[in-house]
Each structure stands twice: as structure tokens, then as C-alpha cells.
C-alpha positions in Angstrom: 0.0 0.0 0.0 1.5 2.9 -0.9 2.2 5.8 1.4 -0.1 8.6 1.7 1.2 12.3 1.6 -1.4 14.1 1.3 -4.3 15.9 3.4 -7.1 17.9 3.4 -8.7 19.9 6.0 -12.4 21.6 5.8 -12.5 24.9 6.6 -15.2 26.4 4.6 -17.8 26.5 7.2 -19.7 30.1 9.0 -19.4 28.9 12.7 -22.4 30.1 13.2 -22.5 28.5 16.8 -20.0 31.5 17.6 -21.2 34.4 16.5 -20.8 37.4 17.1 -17.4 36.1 17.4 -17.3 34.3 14.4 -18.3 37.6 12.1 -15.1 38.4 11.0 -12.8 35.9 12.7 -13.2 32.3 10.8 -14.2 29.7 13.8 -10.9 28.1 13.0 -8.8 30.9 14.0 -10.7 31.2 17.4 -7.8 30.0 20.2 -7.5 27.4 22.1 -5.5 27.9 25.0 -2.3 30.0 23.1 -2.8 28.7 19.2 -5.5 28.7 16.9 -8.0 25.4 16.7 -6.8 24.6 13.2 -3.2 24.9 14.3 -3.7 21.9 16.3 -4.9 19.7 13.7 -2.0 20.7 11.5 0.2 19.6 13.8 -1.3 16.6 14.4 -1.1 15.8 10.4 2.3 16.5 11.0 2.9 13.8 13.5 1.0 11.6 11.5 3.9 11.6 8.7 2.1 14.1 6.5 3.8 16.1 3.6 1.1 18.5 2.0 -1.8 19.7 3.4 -4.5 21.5 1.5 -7.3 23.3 3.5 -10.8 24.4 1.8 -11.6 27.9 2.8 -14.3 30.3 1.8 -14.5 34.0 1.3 -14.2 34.9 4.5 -11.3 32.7 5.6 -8.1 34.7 4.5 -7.6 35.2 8.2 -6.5 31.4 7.8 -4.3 32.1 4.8 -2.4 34.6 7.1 -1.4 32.5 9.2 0.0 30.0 8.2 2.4 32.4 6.3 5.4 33.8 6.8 5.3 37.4 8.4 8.9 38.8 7.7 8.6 42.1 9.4 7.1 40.1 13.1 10.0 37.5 12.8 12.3 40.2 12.8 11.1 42.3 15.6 11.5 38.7 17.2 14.8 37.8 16.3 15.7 38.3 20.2 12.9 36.2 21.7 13.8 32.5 20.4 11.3 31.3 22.4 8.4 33.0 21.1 10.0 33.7 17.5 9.6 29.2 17.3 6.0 29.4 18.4 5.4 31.8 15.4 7.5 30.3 12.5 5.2 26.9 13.5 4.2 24.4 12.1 7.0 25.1 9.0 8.2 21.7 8.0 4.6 20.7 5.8 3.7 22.7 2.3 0.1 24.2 2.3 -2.0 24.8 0.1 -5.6 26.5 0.0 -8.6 26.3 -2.0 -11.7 27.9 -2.1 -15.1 26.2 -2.0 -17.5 29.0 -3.9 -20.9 27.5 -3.1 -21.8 25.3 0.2 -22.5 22.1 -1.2 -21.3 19.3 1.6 -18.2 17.4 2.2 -18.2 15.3 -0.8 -18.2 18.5 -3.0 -15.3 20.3 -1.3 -13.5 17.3 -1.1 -13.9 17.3 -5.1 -13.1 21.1 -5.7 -9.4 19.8 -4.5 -9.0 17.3 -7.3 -7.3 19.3 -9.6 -4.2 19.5 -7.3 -4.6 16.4 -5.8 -5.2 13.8 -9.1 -6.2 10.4 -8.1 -4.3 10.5 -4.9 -5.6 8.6 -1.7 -5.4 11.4 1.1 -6.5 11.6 4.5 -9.3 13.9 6.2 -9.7 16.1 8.5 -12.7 18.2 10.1 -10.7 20.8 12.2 -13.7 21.2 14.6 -12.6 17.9 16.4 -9.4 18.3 18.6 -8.2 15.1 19.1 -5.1 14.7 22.2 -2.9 11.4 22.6 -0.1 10.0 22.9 -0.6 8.4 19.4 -1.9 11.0 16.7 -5.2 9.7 15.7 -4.7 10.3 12.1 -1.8 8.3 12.3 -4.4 5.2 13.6 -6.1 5.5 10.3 -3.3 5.8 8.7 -2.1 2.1 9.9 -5.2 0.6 9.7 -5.4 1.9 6.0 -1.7 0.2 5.0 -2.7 -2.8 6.7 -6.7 -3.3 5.2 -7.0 -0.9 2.8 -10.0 0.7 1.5 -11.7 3.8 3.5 -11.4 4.3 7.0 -13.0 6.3 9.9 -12.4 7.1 13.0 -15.0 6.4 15.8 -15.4 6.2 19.0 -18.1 5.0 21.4 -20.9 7.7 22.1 -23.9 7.7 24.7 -27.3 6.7 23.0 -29.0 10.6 23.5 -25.9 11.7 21.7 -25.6 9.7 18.2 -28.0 12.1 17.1 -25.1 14.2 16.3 -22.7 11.7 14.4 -23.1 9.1 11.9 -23.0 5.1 12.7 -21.7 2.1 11.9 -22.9 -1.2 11.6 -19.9 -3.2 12.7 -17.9 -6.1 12.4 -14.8 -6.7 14.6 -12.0 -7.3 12.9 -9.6 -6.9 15.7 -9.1 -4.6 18.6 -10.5 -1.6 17.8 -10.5 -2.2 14.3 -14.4 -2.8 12.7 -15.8 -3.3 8.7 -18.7 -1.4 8.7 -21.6 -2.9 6.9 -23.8 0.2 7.1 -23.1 3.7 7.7 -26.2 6.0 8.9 -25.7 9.8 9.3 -27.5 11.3 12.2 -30.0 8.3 12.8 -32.3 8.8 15.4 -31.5 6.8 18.9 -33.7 4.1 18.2 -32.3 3.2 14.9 -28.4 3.6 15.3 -26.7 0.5 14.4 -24.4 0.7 17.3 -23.0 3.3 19.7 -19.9 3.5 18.0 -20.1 7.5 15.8 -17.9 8.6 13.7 -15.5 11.9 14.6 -13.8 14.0 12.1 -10.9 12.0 10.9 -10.8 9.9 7.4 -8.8 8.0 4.8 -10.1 7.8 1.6 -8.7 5.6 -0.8 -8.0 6.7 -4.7 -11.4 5.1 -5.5 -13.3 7.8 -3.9 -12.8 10.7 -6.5 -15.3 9.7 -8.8 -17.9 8.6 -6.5 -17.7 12.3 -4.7 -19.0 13.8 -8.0 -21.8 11.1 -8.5 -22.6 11.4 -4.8 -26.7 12.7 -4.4 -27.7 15.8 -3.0 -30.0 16.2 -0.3 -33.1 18.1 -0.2 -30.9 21.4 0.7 -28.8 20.9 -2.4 -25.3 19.2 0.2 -23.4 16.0 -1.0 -22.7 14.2 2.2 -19.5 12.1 2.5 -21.3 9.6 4.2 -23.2 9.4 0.6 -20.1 9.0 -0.8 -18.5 6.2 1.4 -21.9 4.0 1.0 -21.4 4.3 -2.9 -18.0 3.0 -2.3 -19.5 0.3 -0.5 -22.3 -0.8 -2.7 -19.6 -1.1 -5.4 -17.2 -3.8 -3.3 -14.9 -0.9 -1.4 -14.9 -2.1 2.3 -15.2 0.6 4.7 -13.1 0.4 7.7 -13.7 2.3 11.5 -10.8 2.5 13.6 -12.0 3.5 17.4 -8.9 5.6 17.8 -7.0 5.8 21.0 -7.0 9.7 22.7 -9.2 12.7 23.9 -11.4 14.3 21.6 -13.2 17.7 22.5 -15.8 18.9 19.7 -14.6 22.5 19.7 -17.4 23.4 16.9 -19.6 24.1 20.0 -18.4 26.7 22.9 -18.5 24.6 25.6 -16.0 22.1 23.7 -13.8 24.9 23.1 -13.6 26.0 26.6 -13.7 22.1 27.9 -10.5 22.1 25.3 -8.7 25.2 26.7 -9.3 24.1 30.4 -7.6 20.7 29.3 -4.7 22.3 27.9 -3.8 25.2 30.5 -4.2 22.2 32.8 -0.8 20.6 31.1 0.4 23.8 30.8 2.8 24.5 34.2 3.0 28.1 34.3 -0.6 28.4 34.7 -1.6 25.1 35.9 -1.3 25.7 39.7 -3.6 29.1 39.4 -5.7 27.3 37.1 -6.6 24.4 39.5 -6.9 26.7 42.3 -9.6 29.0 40.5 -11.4 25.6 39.6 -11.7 24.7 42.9 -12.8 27.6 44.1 -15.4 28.2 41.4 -16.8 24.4 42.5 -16.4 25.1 46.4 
């Protein structure tokens, strides 16, 4: 199985869950703890072996653009302050690139406006709303579990019955720890017709096989091409779908209180403010 390089993040979104905030700052640049969200999950592709990353943006995303690029003019006012000159040159050892998705059509659509740079490459996925802390880079889960099975995987992990509302759900078959086929993939079913408790988070690898089936995926009554569309075409047509139930901490910072859950989680590792923090915590709970 050949290595993949490549990934793509999704980006394009309003973050409508944060406005006002969210009017002019893209939800992805919104921090978390010290660094933007989507910085996390760049780095994370990074420690998954990653080359290339492209991320799909929107109009209103150049704020993301920014970035990740070099500012001469602040690294130089820096040149004193290692320290803090590192923490703004980062991440700088992947190549980015960014394209624009001009209408909101789903997943499987601005997964497909990448082609043209991408070809027929297998890649992997990201949603950047999903912050995911280990010892082990989730991505890099799929990743294995990809070299070893092949196909399409996902990454899952076990979720309460009043909450798979919210994800989409497999119908699974162990194939070894952790590892499932999925015979059925259900977006958002309601509680009483979820194949299992295991839903699926925002990390993928999609084989080469998916880039024509994004473009014959259906639209849904609101004109978006879901990816979980996609991936049951794939299946229909003899490409297996894998779920790996990944191994870390996921916070779902697409919703406030899973950014600030995320923040608190971090400053708590952080040792300059961890002390303080834990003694404000207990005093709020006293």
C-alpha cells in the first residue's frame, strides 16, 4: 500500500455556533488555550507523517491564509525572543496549500473542488472542529489501519445513546481490537435506529477510488453531498469501509463549551498556569 502524503482539512464553514465572534474571525482561528483550533490539527497531520496539506476555505477565511504564512517584518522584531520567534514560524516543516469552496455544497463537493491539485491521490481527512489529544496522533491510527486493510477508513469512538444524534453510525464487524468493517453507515440516525454506539469523529482516509464517486454522490433536499453518501457508494460497489476506534481525547470545539472544555484541558498541562488554574477551579466548584 502505498504511502499517503497528502491531506485535506475543511475549513469552509460560518461557525455560526459563535457568533458574534465568528463575524469576521473564521471559527478556526478562534484559540485554544495560546494557538488557533486549526493549528492543532495541522500539527497533528504532522505527526501523522504528512507532507502536504490543502485546506478548503471560503470567502471569508483569509484570516487562515495569514497565518500560516510567513510574516517577515514580526520575525524580525522577534529575532531576540527564540522562544516566542519558534512558536510563530510553526508548524513550518509541511507545504500548504488552499482552495476555495464557492458554493456550500457538503463534504463530498469540497473534497472534489481539491481534485485538480490532488489527481487520483488517496489522502487523508480532517474536520478541524474535532481536537483530538494522545499519545498516538489519531490520524496516524487511520493511517495504519489503512496500510494494513486498505480501503476507506474512519475514525469512531463509542458515544452515549442521547448523543448519536449528532454523528453518523456504523454497523460493525470486529475485525480486531478496535478495528471494525462497517456494513452500514447511517448519518444522524435517530436513537432508536443507530446501528451501534460506536459514531464517527472527524478524521478519514479515503482511498484513490473515492474521486469519482464524490461527483456522483446525491444531493440532499438542501442541495449538500454528504460524505457519508459518498462512502456507501463505495461500498455498494465492493470498497470495504473500515472504523478504527482511535485511542486519545477528543473535544468537539465546533460548539463553545467544547472549546472551553479544550482550553481548560490544555492550561491544565500547561505548568506556568496550571497551579492558578486548579486553584480558581476549585474555588469556582467550592
Amino acid at each position: 500500500m502505498p504511502r499517503i502524503r497528502t491531506g485535506i482539512i475543511l475549513a469552509a464553514g460560518f461557525g455560526t455556533r459563535f457568533l458574534p465572534a465568528t463575524k469576521a474571525v473564521p471559527k478556526e482561528m478562534l484559540p485554544l488555550y495560546d494557538r488557533p483550533i486549526i493549528q492543532y490539527v495541522v500539527e497533528e497531520a504532522i505527526a501523522s507523517g504528512l507532507d502536504q496539506l490543502v485546506i478548503v476555505t471560503s470567502d471569508a477565511k483569509k484570516a487562515l491564509e495569514d497565518h500560516f504564512d510567513r510574516n517577515q517584518r514580526l520575525e524580525a522584531a522577534l529575532a531576540g525572543k527564540p522562544l516566542i520567534l519558534e512558536e510563530i514560524v510553526r508548524p513550518g516543516n509541511i507545504s500548504i496549500a488552499f482552495v476555495r469552496q464557492k458554493e456550500m455544497r457538503g463534504q463530498a463537493h469540497a473534497i472534489a473542488e481539491t481534485r485538480f491539485l490532488l489527481g487520483d491521490e488517496p489522502f487523508a481527512l480532517f474536520y478541524p472542529d474535532d481536537v483530538i489529544f494522545g499519545e498516538r496522533p489519531a490520524m496516524r491510527q487511520l493511517l495504519d489501519v489503512h496500510a494494513k486493510y486498505g480501503g476507506n477508513v474512519l475514525a469512531v469512538q463509542r458515544v452515549s445513546k442521547s448523543e448519536i444524534v449528532h454523528y453518523g453510525s456504523i454497523d460493525p464487524e470486529k475485525v480486531e481490537e478496535r478495528v471494525y468493517r462497517a456494513k452500514r453507515f447511517v448519518e444522524k440516525p435517530k436513537p432508536e435506529e443507530a446501528p451501534s454506539d460506536l459514531g464517527s469523529v472527524g478524521r478519514y482516509v479515503c482511498s484513490a477510488d473515492i474521486w469519482p464517486l464524490l461527483e456522483q454522490t446525491p444531493a440532499s433536499a438542501n442541495g449538500e453531498m454528504f460524505l457519508t453518501d459518498t462512502f456507501t457508494l463505495a461500498m455498494e460497489k465492493g470498497i470495504p469501509l473500515y472504523a478504527c476506534e482511535y485511542e486519545g481525547l477528543r473535544f468537539d470545539t465546533g460548539r463553545p463549551l467544547g472549546l472551553l472544555q479544550a482550553s481548560i484541558y490544555e492550561g491544565l498541562k500547561r505548568s506556568d498556569v496550571a497551579p492558578a488554574l486548579k486553584d480558581y477551579l476549585r474555588n469556582q466548584s467550592a
